[in-house]
BAZA-515506 format. One record per residue (C-alpha): residue number from 1; residue in three letters; x, y, z negated. Coordinates in steps of 0.25 Angstrom, whole numbers, always signed. Layout:
<nodes>
(node NUM,'ALA',(X,Y,Z))
...
</nodes>
This chain:
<nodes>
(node 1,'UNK',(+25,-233,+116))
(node 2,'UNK',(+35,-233,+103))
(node 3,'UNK',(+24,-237,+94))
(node 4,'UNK',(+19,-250,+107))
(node 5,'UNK',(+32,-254,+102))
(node 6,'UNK',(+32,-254,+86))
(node 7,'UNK',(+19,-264,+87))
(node 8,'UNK',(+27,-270,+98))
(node 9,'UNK',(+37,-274,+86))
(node 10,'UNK',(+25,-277,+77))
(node 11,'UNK',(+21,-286,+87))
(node 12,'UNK',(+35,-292,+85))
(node 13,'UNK',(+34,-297,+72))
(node 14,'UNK',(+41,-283,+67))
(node 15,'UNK',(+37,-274,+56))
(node 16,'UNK',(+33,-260,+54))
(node 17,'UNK',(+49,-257,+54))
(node 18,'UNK',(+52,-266,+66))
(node 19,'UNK',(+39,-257,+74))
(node 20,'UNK',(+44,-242,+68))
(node 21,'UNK',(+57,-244,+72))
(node 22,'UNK',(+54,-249,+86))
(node 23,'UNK',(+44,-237,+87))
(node 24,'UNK',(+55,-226,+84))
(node 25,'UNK',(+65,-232,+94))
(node 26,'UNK',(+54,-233,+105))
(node 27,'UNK',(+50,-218,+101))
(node 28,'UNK',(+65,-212,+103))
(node 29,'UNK',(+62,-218,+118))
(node 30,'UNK',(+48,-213,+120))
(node 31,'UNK',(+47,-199,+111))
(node 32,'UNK',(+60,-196,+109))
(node 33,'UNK',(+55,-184,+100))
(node 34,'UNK',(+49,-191,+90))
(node 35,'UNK',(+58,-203,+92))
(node 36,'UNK',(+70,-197,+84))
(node 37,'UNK',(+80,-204,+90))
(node 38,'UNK',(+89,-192,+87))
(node 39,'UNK',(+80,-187,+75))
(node 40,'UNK',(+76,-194,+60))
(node 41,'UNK',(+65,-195,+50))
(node 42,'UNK',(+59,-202,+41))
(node 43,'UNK',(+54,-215,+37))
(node 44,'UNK',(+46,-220,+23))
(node 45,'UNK',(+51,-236,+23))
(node 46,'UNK',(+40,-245,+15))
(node 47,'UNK',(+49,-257,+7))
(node 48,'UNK',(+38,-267,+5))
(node 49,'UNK',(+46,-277,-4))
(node 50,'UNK',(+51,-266,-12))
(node 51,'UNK',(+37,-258,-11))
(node 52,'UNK',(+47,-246,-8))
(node 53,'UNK',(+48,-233,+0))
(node 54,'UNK',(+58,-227,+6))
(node 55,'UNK',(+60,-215,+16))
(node 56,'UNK',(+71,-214,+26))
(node 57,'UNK',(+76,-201,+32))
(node 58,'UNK',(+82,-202,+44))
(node 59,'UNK',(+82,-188,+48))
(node 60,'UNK',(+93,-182,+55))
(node 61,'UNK',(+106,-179,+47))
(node 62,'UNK',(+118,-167,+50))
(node 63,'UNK',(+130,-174,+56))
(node 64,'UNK',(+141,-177,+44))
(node 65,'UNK',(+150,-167,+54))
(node 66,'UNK',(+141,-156,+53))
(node 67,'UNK',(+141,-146,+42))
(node 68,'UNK',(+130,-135,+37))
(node 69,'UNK',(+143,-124,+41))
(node 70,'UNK',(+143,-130,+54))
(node 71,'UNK',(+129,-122,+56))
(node 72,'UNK',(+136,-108,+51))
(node 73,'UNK',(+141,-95,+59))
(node 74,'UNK',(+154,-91,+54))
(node 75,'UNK',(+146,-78,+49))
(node 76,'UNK',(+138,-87,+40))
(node 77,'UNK',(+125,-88,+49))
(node 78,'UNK',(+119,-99,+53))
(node 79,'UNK',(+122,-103,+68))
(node 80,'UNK',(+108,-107,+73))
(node 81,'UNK',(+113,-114,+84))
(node 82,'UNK',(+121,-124,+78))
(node 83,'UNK',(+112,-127,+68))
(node 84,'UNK',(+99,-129,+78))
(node 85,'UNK',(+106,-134,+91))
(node 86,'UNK',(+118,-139,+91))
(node 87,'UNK',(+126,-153,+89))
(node 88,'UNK',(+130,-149,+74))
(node 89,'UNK',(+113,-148,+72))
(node 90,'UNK',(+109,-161,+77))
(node 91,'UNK',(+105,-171,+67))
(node 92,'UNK',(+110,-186,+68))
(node 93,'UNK',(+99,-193,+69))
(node 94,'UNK',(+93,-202,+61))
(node 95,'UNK',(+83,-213,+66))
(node 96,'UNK',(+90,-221,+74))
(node 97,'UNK',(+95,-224,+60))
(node 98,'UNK',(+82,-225,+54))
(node 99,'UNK',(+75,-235,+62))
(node 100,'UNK',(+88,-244,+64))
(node 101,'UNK',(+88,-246,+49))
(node 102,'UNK',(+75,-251,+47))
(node 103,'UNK',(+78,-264,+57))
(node 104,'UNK',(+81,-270,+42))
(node 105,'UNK',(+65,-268,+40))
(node 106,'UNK',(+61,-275,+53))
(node 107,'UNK',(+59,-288,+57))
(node 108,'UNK',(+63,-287,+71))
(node 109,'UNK',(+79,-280,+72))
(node 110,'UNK',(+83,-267,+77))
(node 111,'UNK',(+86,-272,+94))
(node 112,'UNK',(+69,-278,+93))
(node 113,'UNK',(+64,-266,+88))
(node 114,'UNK',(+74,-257,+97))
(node 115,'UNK',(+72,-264,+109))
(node 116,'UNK',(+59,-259,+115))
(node 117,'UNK',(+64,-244,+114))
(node 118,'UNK',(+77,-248,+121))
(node 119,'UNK',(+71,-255,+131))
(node 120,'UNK',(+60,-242,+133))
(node 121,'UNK',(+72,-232,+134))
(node 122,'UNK',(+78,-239,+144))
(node 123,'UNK',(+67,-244,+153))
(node 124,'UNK',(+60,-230,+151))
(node 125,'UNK',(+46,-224,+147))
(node 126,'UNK',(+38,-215,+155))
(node 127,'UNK',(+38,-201,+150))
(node 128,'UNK',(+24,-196,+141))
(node 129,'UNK',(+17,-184,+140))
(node 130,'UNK',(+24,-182,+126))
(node 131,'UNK',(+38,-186,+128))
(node 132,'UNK',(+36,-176,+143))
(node 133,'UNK',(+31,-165,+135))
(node 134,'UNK',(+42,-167,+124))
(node 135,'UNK',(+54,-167,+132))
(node 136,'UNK',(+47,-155,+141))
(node 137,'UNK',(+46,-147,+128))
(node 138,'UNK',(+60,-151,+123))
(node 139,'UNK',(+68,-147,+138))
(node 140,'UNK',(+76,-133,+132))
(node 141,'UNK',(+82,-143,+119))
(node 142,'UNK',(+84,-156,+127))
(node 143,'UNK',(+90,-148,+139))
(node 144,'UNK',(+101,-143,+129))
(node 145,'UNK',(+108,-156,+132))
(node 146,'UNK',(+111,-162,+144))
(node 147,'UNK',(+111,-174,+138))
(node 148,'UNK',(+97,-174,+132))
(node 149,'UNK',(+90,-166,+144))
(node 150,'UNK',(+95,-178,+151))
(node 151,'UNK',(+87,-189,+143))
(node 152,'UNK',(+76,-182,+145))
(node 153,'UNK',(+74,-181,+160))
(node 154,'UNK',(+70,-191,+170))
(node 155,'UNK',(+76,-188,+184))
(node 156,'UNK',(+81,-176,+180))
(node 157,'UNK',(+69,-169,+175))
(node 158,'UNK',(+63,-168,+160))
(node 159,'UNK',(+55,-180,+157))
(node 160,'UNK',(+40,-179,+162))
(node 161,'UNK',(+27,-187,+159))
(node 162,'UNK',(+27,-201,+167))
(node 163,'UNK',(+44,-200,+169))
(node 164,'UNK',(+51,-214,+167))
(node 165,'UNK',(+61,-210,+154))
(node 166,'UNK',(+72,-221,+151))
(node 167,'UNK',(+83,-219,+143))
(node 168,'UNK',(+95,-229,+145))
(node 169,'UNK',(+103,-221,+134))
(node 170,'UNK',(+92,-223,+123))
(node 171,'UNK',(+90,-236,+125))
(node 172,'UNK',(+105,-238,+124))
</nodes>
């Protein structure tokens, strides 16, 4: 479905940026896992007029509030806890970042390529085998937070194949 949509803004008149950018937002609807909504990466960008290279990293970074002793015992141990499951661990995320800063390199703008991701999360997709199975296999981490456990259910059960998933909040 995302990659329907990146020749969808090929078929626009857009570029390779315009249809990659498109793509990553319609996968944080579809395959949330891999569409790294709250993750990062990295991208090799290709400067045709300069007949350059250039790679972005846009991996997750440390809060600026959070520091390495934040992650320490007061014996001098490492507290595990902190540093693998906790508020002071997670990573602020980077693609969101990424993908918006390539809307100078398309042709199209940033609410055209956007749109059919927004429009998708709000109106709903039905579940797949793979998106069933990954939210199946990730229950115990994504139960941790009442929150999340809650985006993930339909009618108050886990999200199974042929289930109707909308999500009003990302498409806000």
């Amino acid at each position: 479905r995302a990659a329907k949509i990146g020749k969808v803004m090929l078929q626009k008149g857009g570029n390779a940026y315009d249809a990659a950018v498109a793509t990553g937002f319609a996968l944080m609807v579809t395959l949330p896992r891999a569409g790294a909504l709250g993750g990062g990466g990295f991208m090799t960008i290709w400067d045709q007029p300069e007949k350059k290279a250039s790679v972005w990293d846009y991996r997750e970074s440390a809060p600026e509030a959070v520091k390495p002793k934040d992650f320490w015992n007061p014996d001098g141990s490492l507290n595990e806890t902190l540093a693998k499951d906790s508020r002071l661990s997670a990573g602020v995320p980077g693609t969101v970042k990424a993908l918006c800063k390539l809307e100078n390199k398309g042709y199209l703008g940033l609410r055209t390529v956007m749109n059919p991701a927004i429009v998708m999360a709000k109106r709903g997709i039905t579940v797949t085998q793979g998106l069933a199975a990954a939210v199946q296999a990730s229950k115990d981490t994504l139960s941790k937070d009442p929150v999340t456990a809650a985006e993930f259910k339909v009618n108050a059960h886990w999200l199974r194949v042929g289930d109707e998933w909308k999500r009003p909040n990302l498409a806000k």
